[in-house]
N, C-alpha and C positions, 0 to 999 in steps of 0.2 A: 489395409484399405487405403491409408493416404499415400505410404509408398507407389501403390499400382496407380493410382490416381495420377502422380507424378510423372511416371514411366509413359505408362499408356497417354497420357495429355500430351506431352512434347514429343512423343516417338510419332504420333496420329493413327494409333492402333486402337478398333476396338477393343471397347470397355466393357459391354454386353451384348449378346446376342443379337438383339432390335435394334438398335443406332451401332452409328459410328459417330465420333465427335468430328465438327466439323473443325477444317482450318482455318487458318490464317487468324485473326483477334484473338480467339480461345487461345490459340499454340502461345501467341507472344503474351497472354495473357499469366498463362502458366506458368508460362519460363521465368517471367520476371519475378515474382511467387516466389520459386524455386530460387532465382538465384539474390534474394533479399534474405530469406530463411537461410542461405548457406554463407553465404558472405560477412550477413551481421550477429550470426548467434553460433557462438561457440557451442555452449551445451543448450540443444531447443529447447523454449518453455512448453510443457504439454499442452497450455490452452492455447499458443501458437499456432502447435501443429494441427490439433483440435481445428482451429477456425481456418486451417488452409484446407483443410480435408473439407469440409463444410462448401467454401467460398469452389472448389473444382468439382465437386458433386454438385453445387447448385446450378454452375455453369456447364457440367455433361447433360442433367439434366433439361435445361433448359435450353441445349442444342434439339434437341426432339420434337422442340417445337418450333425454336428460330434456329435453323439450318446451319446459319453462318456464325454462330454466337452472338448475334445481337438481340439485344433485349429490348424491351417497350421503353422507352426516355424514364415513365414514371420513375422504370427502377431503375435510374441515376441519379433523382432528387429526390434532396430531403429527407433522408434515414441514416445522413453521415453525422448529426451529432450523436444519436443514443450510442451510436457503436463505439465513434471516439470517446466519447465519456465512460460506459459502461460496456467493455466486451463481453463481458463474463455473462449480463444479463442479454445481451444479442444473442450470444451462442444459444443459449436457454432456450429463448424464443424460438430461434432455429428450431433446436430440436423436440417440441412440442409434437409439432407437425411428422406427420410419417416419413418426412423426406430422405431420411439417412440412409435407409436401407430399400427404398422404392427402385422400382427401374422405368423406363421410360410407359409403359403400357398402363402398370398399376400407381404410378406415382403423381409424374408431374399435368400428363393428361387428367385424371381425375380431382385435378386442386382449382376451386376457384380461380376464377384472374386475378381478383385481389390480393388471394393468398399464394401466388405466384410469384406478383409483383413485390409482396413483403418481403417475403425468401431471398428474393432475387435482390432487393437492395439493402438488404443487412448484411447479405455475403458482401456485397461491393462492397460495403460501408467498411468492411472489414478488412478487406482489401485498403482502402484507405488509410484504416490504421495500423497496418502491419509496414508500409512504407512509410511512417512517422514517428520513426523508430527515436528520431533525434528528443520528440516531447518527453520527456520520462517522470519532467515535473506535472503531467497532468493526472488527475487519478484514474487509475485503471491503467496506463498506458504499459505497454511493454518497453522492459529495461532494455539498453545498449549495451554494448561489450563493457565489462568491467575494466577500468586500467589499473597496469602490473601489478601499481603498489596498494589498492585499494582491494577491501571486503564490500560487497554489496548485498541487499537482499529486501523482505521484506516482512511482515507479523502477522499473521493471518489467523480470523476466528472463524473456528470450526462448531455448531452447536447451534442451539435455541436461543432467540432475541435475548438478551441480558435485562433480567429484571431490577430497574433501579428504583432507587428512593428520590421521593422528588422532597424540595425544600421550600415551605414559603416564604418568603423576605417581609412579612407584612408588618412585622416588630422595627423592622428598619425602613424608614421612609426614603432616604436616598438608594437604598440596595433598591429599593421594590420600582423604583424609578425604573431604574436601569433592568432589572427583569421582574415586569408587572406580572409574570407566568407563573414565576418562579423557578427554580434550579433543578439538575437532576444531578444525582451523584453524579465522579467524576471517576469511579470505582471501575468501571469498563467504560471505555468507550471504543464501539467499532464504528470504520468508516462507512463510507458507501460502497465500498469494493471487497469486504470483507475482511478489513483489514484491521489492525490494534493502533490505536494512536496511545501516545506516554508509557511507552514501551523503551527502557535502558539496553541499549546491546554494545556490549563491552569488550574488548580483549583480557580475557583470562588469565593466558598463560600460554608461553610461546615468546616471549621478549626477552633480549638481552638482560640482565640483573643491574641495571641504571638509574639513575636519578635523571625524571626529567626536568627541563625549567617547569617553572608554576609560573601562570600568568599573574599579571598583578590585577589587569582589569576584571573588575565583579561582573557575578553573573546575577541580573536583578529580577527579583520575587516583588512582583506588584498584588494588593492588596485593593480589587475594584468589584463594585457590586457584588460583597460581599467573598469576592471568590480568591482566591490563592490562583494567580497567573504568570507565570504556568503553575502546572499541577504538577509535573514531575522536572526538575533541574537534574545536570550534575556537574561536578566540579570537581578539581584536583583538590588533591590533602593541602590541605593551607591556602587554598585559592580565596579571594574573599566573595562573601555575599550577601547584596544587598536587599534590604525587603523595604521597602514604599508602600506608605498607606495615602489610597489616593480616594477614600472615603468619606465622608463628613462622620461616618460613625468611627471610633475608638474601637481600635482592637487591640489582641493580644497574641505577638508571635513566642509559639512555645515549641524550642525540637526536643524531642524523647528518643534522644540515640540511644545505642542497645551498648556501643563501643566511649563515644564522645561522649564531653562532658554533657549535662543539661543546658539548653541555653531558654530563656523564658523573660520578653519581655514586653511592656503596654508601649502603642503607640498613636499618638490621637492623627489627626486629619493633617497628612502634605509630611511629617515625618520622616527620618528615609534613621535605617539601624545597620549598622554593617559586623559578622561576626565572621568567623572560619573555624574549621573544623579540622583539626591536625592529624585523624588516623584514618583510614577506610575503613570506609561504610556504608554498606548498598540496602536502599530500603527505610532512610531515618524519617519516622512521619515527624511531619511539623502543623499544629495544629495552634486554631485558637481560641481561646479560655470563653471568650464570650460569646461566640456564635459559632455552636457544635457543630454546623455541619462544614463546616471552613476545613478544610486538608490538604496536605499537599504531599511531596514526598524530595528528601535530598540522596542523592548518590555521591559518593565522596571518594575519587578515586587515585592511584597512583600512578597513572600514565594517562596521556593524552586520548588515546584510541578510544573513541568511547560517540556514541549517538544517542540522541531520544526522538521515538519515530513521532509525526503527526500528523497531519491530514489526510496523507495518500500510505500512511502504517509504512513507507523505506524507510530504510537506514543506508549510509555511507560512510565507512570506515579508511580514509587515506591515510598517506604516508608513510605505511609499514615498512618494513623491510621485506624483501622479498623469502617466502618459508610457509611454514604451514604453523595457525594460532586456534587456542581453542577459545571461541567466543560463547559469551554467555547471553541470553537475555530473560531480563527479568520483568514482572508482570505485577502487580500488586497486589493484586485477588489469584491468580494462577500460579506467581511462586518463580522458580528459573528453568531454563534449559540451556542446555551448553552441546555445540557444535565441532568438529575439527575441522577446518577449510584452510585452503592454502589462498596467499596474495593470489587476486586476478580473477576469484571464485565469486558465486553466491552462496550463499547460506540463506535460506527460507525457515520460519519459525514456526507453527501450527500451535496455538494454545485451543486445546479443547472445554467449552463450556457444560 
């Protein structure tokens, strides 16, 4: 369907039976479409193509009734943020509606104006964000080409909302300041786009048999309204790290690696502890002694090549050499998966709940 879509849209051959799409707007409409999806996407994202099929069926259809492809103004205001922020949930919207598979007689003719006008500015809006290709830091937005040396991708949950535990601060009067709500675990967290944040995705195996440098600068574990921030670090073997307690309450940091020694120590309010951990080790919870629900987790690794996803669940893996590596990621409730991809690829993760 989106193939013909394409053909028939820039060739200006009917599409169906009853109309013909009109020229001129639609044609350069299309094409441009077309040559953004060819130009900036090596391998297409499905919901790419997904919303350009959508965005030329909204616009055949809506030839049927505006001749020359022009639409009511409405739908060019005001439906370009939900789509830039949220595609996935645009598309959705989209296809609610009987539109996908209507033709001009049974479809767009019998749709309210309103639900016309909606159709018709979530495709644009999508349209909009299929050529803002360059944002990748926004959530939801679609990636750009990957460079040579780099692994890209992203963590995505599949399943039923994640049932967490919530924690009250009420025992601590500075934590409870800071979240008078209180906390929920940190056990899953998916974004708004479906995706996993404190997600480690790591090079496995695929590298030369080397020693890399270890950086000397620490990577710092803050200790604020009650919470371990971040929740998940990682670090090279021997790299140092530092934990701050920026609290008025006393706490106690304790790691229980499975490979490393124990490390376990109190630290009252403005403190700072610095330790390292000399073997790898993926997975070492670091918890503490006085307020149970405090968790975090350390990764301890032997190469550099290594992420932890957050807000928008990507990850970006530079400076490889160029080859094919097998990457892993790991999840804390879900456990690992490991991938084969070469430099210049994605690799996409799927943990099911």
């Amino acid at each position: 369907m989106v193939v013909a879509c394409f053909v028939n849209a820039i060739a200006g051959e009917k599409i169906e039976d009853r109309a013909t799409i009109g020229r001129g707007q639609f044609h350069a409409f299309a094409a441009s479409v077309l040559r953004i999806q060819l130009q900036q996407v090596e391998q297409p994202d499905p919901l790419r193509i997904d919303v350009i099929g959508v965005i030329l069926k909204v616009r055949f259809l809506s030839s049927c009734k505006y001749p020359h492809g022009k639409l009511p103004r409405l739908a060019l205001a005001g439906a370009h943020t939900l789509t830039m922020q949220k595609p996935t949930m645009a598309l959705r919207q989209i296809r609610r509606h009987t539109l996908w598979n209507a033709d001009c007689s049974s479809g767009f003719y019998l749709m309210t104006r309103k639900t016309q006008i909606t159709l018709a500015s979530l495709a644009l809006a999508s349209a909009v964000l299929l050529a803002q290709t360059s944002k990748t830091d926004a959530p939801g937005a679609f990636p750009k080409a990957v460079a040579s040396d780099s692994i890209t991708g992203k963590i995505l949950y599949s399943g039923p909302p994640p049932v967490l535990k919530h924690h009250s601060l009420n025992s601590e009067p500075d934590c409870d300041k800071k979240h008078p709500a209180g906390i929920m675990s940190q056990e899953v967290v998916v974004n708004s786009g479906h995706t996993l944040q404190n997600v480690l995705v790591y090079v496995k195996d695929g590298l030369p048999n080397k020693q890399y440098p270890v950086p000397a600068t620490p990577v710092k574990v803050d200790q604020s309204g009650c919470m371990f921030l971040p929740h998940v670090i990682a670090v090279m073997v021997n790299q140092p790290v530092q934990f701050l307690n920026s609290d008025a309450a006393s706490h106690n940091v304790h790691a229980m690696p499975a490979v490393n020694r124990d490390w376990n120590v109190a630290q009252d309010k403005g403190s700072i502890q610095l330790t390292k951990f000399p073997k790898f080790e993926i997975g070492m919870p670091v918890r503490c002694n006085i307020h149970r629900w405090m968790q975090m987790y350390i990764n301890v690794l032997s190469n550099p090549f290594f992420a932890v996803t957050g807000k928008d669940g990507t990850f970006v893996i530079k400076g490889l050499p160029p080859g094919e590596y097998t990457i892993e990621a790991w999840q804390e409730k879900f456990g690992t998966q490991t991938l084969k991809v070469r430099t210049g690829a994605r690799a996409d993760f799927t943990f099911k709940g």
